[in-house]
C-alpha positions as CSV (number, residue, x, y, z in Angstrom):
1,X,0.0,0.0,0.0
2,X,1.2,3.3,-0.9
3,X,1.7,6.2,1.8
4,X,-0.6,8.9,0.8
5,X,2.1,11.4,0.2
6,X,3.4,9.5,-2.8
7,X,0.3,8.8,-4.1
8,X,-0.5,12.7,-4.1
9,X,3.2,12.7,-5.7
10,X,2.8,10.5,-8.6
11,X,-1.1,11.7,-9.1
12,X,0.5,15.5,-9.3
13,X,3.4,14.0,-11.7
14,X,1.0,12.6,-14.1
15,X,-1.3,15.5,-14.0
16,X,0.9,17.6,-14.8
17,X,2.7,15.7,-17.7
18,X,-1.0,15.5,-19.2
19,X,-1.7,19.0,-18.6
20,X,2.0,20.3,-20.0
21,X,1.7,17.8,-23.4
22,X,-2.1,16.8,-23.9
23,X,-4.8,18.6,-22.3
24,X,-5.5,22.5,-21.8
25,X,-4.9,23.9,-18.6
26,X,-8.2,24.6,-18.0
27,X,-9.2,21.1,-17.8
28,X,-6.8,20.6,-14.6
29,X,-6.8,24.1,-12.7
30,X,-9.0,22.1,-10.2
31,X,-6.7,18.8,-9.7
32,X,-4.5,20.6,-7.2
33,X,-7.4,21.7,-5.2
34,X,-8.6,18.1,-4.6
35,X,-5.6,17.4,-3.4
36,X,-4.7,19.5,-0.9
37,X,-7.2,18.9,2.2
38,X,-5.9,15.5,2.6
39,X,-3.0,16.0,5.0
40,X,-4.7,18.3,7.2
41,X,-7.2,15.4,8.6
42,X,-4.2,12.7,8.9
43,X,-2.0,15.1,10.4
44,X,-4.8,16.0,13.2
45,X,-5.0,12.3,13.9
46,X,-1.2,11.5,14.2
47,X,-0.8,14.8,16.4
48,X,-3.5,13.0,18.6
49,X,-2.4,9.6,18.5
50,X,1.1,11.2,19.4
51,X,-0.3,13.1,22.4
52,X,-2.3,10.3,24.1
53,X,1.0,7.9,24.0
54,X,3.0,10.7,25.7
55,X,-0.1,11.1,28.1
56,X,0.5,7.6,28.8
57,X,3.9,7.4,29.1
58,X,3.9,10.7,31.5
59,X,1.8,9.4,34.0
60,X,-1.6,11.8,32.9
61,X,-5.1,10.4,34.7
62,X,-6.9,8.3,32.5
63,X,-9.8,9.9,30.7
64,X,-12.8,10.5,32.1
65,X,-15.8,8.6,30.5
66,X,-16.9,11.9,29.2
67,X,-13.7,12.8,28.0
68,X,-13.2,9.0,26.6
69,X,-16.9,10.1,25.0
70,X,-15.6,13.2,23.5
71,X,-11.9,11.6,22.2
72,X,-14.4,9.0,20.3
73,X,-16.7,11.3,18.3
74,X,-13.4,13.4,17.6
75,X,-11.8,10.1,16.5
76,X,-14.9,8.8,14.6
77,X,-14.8,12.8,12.6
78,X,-11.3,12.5,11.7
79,X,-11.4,8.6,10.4
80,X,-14.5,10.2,8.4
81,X,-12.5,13.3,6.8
82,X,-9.9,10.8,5.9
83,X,-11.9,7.9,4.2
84,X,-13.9,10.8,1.8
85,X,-10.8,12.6,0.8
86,X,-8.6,9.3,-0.1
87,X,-11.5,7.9,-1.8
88,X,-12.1,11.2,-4.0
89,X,-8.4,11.2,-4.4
90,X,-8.6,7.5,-5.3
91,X,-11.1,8.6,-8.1
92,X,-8.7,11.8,-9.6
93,X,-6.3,8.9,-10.2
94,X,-8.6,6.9,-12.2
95,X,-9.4,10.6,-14.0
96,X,-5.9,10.9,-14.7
97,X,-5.4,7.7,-16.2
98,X,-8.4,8.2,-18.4
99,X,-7.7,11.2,-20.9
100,X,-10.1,10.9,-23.4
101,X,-12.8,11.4,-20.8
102,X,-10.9,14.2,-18.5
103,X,-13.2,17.2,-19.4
104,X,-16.1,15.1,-18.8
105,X,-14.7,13.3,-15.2
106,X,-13.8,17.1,-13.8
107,X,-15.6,19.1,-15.3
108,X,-15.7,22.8,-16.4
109,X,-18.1,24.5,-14.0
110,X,-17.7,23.8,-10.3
111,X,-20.4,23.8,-8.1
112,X,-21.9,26.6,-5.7
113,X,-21.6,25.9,-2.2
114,X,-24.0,27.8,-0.5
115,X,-23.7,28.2,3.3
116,X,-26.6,28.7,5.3
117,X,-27.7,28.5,9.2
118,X,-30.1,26.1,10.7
119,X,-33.1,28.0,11.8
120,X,-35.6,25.4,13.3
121,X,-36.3,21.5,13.1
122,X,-40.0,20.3,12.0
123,X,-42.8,20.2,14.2
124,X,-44.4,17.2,12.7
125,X,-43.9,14.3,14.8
126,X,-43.8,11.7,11.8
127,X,-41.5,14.4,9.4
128,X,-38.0,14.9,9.6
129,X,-37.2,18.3,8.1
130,X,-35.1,21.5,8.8
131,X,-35.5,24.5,8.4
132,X,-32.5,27.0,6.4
133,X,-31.8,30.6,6.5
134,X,-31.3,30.6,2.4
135,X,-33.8,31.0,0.0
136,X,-34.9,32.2,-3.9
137,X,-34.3,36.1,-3.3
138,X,-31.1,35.3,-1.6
139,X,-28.1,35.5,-4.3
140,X,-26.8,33.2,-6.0
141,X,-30.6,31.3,-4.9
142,X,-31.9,27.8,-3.6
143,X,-33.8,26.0,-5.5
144,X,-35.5,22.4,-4.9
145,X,-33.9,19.2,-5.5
146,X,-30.1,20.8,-4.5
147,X,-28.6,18.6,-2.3
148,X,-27.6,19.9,1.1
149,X,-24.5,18.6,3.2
150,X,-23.0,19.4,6.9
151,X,-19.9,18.4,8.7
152,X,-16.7,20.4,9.5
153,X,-16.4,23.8,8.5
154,X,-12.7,25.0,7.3
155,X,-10.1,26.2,9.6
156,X,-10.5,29.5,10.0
157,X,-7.4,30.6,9.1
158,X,-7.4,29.3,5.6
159,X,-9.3,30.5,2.5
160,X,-10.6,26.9,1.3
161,X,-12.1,26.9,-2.2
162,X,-15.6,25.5,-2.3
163,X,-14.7,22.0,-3.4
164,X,-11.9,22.5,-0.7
165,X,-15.0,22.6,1.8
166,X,-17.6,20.1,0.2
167,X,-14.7,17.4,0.8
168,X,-15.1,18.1,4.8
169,X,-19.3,17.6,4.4
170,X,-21.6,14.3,4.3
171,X,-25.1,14.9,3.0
172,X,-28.0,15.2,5.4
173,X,-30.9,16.2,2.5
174,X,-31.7,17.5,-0.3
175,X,-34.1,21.0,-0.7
176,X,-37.9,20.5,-0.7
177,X,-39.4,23.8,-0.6
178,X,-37.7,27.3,-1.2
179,X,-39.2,30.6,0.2
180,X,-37.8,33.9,-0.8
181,X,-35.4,34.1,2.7
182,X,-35.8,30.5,4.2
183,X,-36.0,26.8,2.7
184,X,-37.0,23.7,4.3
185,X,-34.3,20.7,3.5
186,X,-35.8,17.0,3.6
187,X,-33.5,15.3,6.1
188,X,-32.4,11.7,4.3
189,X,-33.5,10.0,7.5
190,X,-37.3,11.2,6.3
191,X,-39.6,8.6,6.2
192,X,-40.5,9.4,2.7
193,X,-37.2,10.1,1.4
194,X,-35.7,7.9,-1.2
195,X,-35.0,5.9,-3.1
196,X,-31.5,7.0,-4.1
197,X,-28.7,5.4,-5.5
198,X,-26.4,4.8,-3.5
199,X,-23.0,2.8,-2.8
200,X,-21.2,0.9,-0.1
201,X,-17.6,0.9,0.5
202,X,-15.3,-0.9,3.2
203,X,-12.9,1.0,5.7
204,X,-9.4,0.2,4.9
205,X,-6.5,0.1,7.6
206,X,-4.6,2.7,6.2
207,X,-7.8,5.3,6.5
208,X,-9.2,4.7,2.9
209,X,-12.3,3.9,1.7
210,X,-12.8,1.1,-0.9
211,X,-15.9,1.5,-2.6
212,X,-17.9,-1.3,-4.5
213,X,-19.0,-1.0,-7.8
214,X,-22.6,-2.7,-7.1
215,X,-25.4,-0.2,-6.4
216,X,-28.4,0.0,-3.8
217,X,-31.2,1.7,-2.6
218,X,-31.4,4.1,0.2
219,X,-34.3,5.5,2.0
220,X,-35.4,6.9,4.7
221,X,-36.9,5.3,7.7
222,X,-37.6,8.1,10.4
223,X,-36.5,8.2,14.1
224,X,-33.2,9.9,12.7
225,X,-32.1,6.4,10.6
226,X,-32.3,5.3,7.1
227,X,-32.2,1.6,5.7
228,X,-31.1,0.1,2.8
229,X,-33.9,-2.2,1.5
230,X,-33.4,-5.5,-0.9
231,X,-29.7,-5.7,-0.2
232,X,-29.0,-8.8,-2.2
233,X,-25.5,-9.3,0.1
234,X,-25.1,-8.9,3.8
235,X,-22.8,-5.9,3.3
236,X,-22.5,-5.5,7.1
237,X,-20.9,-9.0,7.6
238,X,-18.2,-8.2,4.7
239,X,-17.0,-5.2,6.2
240,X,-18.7,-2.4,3.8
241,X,-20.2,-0.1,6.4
242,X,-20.0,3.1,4.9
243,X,-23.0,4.6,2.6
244,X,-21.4,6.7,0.0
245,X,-24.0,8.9,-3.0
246,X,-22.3,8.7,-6.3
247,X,-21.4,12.1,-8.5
248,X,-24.5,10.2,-10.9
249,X,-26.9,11.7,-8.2
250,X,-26.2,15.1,-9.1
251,X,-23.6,15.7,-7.2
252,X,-20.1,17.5,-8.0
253,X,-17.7,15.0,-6.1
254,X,-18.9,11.8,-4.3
255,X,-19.8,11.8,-0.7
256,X,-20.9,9.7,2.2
257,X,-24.1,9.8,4.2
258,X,-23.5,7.6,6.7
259,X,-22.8,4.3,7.6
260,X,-24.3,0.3,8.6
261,X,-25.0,-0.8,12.4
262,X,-27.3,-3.0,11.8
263,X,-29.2,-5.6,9.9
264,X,-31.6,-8.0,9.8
265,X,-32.8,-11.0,7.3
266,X,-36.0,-10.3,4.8
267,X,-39.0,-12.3,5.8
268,X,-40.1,-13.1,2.6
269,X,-36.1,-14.0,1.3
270,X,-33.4,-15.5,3.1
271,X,-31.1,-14.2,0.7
272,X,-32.0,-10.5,1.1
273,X,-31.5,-8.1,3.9
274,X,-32.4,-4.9,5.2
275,X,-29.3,-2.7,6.2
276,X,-30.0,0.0,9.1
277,X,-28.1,2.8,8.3
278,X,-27.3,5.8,10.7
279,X,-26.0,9.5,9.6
280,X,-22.7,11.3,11.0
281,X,-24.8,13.3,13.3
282,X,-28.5,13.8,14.4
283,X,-29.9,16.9,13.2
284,X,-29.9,18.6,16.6
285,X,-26.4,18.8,16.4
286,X,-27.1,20.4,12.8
287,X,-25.9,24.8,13.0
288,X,-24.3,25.6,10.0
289,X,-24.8,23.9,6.6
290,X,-24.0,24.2,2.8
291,X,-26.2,24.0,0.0
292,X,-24.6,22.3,-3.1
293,X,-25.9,24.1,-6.3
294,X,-25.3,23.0,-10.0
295,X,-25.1,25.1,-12.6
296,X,-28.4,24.4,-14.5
297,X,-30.4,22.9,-11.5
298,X,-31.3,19.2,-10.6
């Protein structure tokens, strides 16, 4: 297995012999912003594995269960930031390889990421909305069907492009009604959202994410969960936990949604199952989000 740093190397190597002999440099301007989040999230979790082994060796308390609590979640986010940007970074080598389809693969008009504050959940005790402070009067505007997405925001002392930040997000929704200052965002774990595409991929050791080319079905299924119905394999037994959406969803880079705790057996097949699928993060830990608009709509 290579070490991420020369896989970035040989990826910006080849890019940029394509990019010098074959293809206009308009085509690449964006490669070397994909690739430039991925050391920030390893780094964080080497600086923390590094500190908890001096803890240890210096004779620091152990954790509180809080603290144990908090170290987890923090854990859980950085193993998270890691497996989306080696798999996009994964897929920008396939790109590269492929130069008769490069214009198409990274395209020519990057997406508008729209950030936005979380006003208000939904009232309705069988609907799992939220409610955003963006709407159609706001510039550039919302419309319905763009996909929304949360997760960590950019440090703050860096100017992050907008793909930059989408490769920090999963996707918690997609827009299902615009007003001229506010929009209401269908959570995924709605009961009536879905079906959508999706894929499952399995956590590797060294952080990435290994994606299968099958495809599934992903709904919602309320109480803050979503399932994956008709699975015709047992993905949770072969290690592929994590729910990624494919870029064929209308979406400018792929990205996760969440991942498999559970599953259980159809009733009606032995050979199907239904996968239980839970997000990053419930929606009352939702503040800020980002709305990810295409040029031309979905």
């Amino acid at each position: 297995m290579r070490s991420p740093k020369t896989t970035a190397f040989t990826i910006l190597m080849i890019a940029s012999a394509v990019s010098a002999f074959l293809v206009p440099p308009r085509w690449t301007g964006c490669a070397a912003g994909l690739l430039t989040p991925l050391e920030a999230p390893q780094a964080a979790a080497t600086a923390a594995t590094r500190a908890a082994a001096q803890a240890v060796g210096s004779g620091v308390p152990t954790p509180s269960a809080e603290e144990f609590a908090v170290l987890t979640q923090e854990n859980q986010e950085l193993r998270r930031l890691i497996g989306q940007q080696r798999l996009l970074l994964s897929a920008l080598e396939d790109r590269v390889r492929d130069l008769s389809g490069l214009r198409t693969q990274l395209g020519d008009t990057p997406a508008l990421i729209l950030p936005a504050r979380v006003i208000a959940g939904d009232s309705a005790p069988r609907r799992e909305t939220i409610t955003i402070s963006r709407g159609s009067r706001d510039q550039p505007p919302v419309r319905a069907g763009d996909w929304v997405a949360a997760g960590a925001p950019p440090p703050s002392d860096a100017a992050a492009s907008p793909r930059e930040t989408l490769l920090r997000q999963w996707l918690i929704g997609r827009v299902a009604q615009v007003l001229p200052y506010t929009s209401r965002v269908q959570l995924c774990t709605d009961p009536a959202f879905g079906p959508v595409r999706v894929r499952l991929a399995k956590p590797l050791p060294d952080g990435a994410w290994q994606p299968l080319k099958a495809e599934a079905l992903l709904y919602g299924a309320g109480t803050g969960r979503m399932e994956i119905r008709k699975a015709s394999r047992n993905y949770h037994e072969t290690g592929h936990t994590i729910v990624i959406v494919p870029r064929e969803e209308g979406l400018p880079a792929t990205l996760s949604v969440g991942w498999i705790d559970s599953v259980r057996p159809r009733p009606e097949s032995a050979l199907h199952f239904d996968l239980g699928v839970r997000p990053w993060a419930p929606p009352e830990r939702l503040i800020e989000v980002y709305v990810i608009s295409l040029p031309g709509g979905p």
